[in-house]
C-alpha positions as CSV (number, residue, x, y, z in Angstrom):
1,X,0.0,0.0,0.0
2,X,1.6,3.0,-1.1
3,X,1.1,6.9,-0.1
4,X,0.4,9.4,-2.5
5,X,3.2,12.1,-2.5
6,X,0.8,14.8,-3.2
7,X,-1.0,14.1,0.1
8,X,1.9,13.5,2.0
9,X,3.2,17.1,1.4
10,X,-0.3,18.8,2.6
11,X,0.1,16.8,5.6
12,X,3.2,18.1,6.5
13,X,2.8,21.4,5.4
14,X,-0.4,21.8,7.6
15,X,1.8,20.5,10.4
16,X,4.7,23.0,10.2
17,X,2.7,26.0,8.8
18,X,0.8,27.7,11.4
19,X,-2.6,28.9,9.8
20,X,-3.9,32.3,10.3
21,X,-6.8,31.7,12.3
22,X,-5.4,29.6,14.9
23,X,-1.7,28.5,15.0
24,X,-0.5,32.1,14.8
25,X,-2.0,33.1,17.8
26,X,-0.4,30.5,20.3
27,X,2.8,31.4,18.3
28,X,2.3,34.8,19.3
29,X,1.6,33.6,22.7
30,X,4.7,31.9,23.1
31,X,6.7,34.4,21.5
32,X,5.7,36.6,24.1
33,X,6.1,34.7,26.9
34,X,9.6,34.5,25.2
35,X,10.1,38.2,25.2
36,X,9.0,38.1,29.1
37,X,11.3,35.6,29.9
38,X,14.4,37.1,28.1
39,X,13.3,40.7,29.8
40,X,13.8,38.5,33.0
41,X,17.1,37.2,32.4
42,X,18.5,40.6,31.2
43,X,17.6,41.5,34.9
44,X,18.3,38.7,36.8
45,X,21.8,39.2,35.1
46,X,21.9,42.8,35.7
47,X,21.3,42.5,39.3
48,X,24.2,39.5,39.5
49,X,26.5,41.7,37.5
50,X,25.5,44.0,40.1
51,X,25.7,42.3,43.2
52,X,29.6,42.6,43.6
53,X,29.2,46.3,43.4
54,X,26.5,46.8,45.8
55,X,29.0,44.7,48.1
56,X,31.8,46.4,48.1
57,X,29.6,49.6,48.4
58,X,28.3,47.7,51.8
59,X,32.0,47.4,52.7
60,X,33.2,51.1,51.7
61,X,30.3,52.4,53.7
62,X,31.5,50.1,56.7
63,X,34.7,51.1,56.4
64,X,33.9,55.2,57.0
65,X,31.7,54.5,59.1
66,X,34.2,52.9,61.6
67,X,37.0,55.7,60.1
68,X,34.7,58.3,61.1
69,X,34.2,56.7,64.6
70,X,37.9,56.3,65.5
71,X,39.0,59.4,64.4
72,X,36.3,61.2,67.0
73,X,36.5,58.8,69.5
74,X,40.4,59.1,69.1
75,X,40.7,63.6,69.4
76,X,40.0,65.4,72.3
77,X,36.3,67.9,72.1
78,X,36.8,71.2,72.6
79,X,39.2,71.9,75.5
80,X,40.1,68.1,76.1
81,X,36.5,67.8,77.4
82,X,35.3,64.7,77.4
83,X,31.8,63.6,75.9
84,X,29.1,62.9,78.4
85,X,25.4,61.9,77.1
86,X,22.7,63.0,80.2
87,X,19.2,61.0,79.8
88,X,17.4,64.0,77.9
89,X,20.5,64.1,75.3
90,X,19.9,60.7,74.6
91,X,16.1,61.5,74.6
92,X,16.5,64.6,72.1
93,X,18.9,62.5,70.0
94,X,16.3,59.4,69.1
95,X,13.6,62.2,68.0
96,X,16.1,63.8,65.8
97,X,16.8,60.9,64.5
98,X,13.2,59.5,64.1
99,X,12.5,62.7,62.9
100,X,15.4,63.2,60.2
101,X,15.2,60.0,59.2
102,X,11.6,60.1,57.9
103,X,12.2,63.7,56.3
104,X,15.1,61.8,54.3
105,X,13.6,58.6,53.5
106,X,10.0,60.0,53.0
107,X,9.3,63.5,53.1
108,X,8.4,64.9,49.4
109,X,10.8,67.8,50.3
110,X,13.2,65.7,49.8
111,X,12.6,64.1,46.9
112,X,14.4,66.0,44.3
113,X,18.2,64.5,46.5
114,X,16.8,61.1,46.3
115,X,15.8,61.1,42.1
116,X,19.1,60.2,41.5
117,X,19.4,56.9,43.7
118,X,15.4,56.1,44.2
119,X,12.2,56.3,42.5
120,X,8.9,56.7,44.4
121,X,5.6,55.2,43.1
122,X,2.2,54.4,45.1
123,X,3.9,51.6,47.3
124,X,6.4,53.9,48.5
125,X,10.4,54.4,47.7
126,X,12.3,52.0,45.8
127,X,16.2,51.9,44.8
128,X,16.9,52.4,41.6
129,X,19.7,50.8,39.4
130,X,21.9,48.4,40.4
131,X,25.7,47.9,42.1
132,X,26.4,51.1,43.9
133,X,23.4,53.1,43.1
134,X,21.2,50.4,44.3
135,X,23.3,50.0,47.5
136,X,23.2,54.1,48.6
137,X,19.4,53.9,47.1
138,X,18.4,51.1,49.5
139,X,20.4,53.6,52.3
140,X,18.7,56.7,51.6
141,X,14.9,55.3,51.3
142,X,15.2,53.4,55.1
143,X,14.6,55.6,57.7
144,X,16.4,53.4,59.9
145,X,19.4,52.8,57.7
146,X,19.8,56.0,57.1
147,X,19.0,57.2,60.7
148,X,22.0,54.9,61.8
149,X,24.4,57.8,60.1
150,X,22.4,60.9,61.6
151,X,22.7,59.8,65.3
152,X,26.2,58.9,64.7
153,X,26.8,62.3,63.2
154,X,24.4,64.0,65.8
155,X,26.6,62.7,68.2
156,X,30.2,63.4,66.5
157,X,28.8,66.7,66.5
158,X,27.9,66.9,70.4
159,X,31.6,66.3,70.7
160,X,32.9,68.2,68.3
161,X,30.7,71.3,68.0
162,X,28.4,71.2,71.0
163,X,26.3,74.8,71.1
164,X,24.9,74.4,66.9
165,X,24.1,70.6,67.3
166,X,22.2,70.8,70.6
167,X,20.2,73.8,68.9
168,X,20.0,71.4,66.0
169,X,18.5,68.6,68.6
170,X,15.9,70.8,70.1
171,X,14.1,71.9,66.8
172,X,14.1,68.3,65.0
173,X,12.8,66.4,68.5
174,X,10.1,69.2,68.7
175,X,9.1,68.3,65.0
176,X,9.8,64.5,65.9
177,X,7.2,65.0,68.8
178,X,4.5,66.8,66.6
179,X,4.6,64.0,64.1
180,X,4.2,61.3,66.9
181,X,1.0,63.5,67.9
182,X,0.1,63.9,64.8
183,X,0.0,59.6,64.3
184,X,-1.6,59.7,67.4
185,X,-4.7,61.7,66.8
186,X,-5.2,60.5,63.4
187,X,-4.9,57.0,65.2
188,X,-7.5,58.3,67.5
189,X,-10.4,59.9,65.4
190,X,-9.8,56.5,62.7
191,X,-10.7,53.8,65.9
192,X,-13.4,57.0,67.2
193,X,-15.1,56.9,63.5
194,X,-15.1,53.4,63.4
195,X,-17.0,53.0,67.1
196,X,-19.5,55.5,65.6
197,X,-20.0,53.4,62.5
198,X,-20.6,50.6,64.5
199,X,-22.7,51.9,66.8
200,X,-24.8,53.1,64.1
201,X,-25.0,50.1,62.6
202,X,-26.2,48.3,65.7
203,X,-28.8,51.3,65.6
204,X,-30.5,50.1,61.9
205,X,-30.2,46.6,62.4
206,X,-32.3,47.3,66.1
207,X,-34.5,49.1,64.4
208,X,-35.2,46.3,61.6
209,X,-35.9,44.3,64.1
210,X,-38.3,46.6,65.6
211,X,-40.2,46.9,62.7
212,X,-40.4,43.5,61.8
């Protein structure tokens, strides 16, 4: 029993060719998740090329961080006077820092000195890039990261130039305490508002019961 040529090359040709009305479209549909999935490697490999660059940002920063502490720890403050933190220093120094933190990381004030490193969208602040711009982006847009560097400068300062940075201390921790306030009271009218939506609630479905 033999096969007719003829037939044999429609066959095959209907295999391989994808028709217009059908084939093309799952070609289409896997030539985009293609596309996807190369747009994913490009990054994964961007953010692995990178990686060693964000590291040894990690380690630079390390590194002047501990500089900057041994070279204050190591000189004398003004007239060989040594540093000594009372209670309310240490109390003014964690609302400056709460407070410059969150003007850093958040505030749209400053938003124009993170553009370079950061982008912000509806879910917050991001780091751009990769390597070191990633690295000083992540930095800048954590209030607590970034609040690590103002106490420790806050402080240097205590030692180094006392009169300006306590001056410095008593403006931020009075904005640090409005903001808490602030939180506070919006804290307290949200759980207020929701009591009185309850309640009312409670009211109505009383009253449907009343009038059936």
């Amino acid at each position: 029993h033999t096969c007719d040529p003829s037939l044999l090359a429609t066959v095959i040709r209907a295999t391989l060719i994808p028709s217009k009305g059908h084939s093309s479209c799952g070609h289409d549909a896997l030539s985009s998740a293609e596309r996807t999935g190369e747009k994913e490697d490009l990054a994964m490999g961007s953010n692995s090329q990178g990686l060693p660059k964000k590291r040894a940002t990690y380690l630079t920063l390390m590194g002047v961080f501990a500089g900057l502490f041994g070279a204050i720890v190591g000189q004398g403050g003004p007239k060989g006077r040594k540093l000594e933190l009372r209670t309310m220093d240490l109390v003014l120094l964690g609302l400056s820092t709460y407070r410059a933190g969150r003007v850093i990381a958040y505030d749209q004030v400053m938003e124009p000195l993170r553009a370079p490193l950061t982008e912000s969208s509806g879910e917050g602040t991001t780091p751009k890039g990769s390597g070191v711009q990633a690295a000083l982006g992540e930095l800048i847009s954590c209030s607590t990261c970034i609040g690590t560097w103002i106490a420790a400068v806050l402080v240097y300062g205590l030692r180094i130039a006392p009169t300006p940075t306590r001056a410095f201390l008593a403006f931020m921790s009075a904005s640090g305490i409005a903001e808490i306030l602030d939180y506070a009271v919006q804290a307290f009218d949200g759980s207020t508002k929701a009591d009185q939506a309850k309640a009312k609630e409670a009211e109505a479905r009383t009253a449907q019961i009343g009038q059936a």
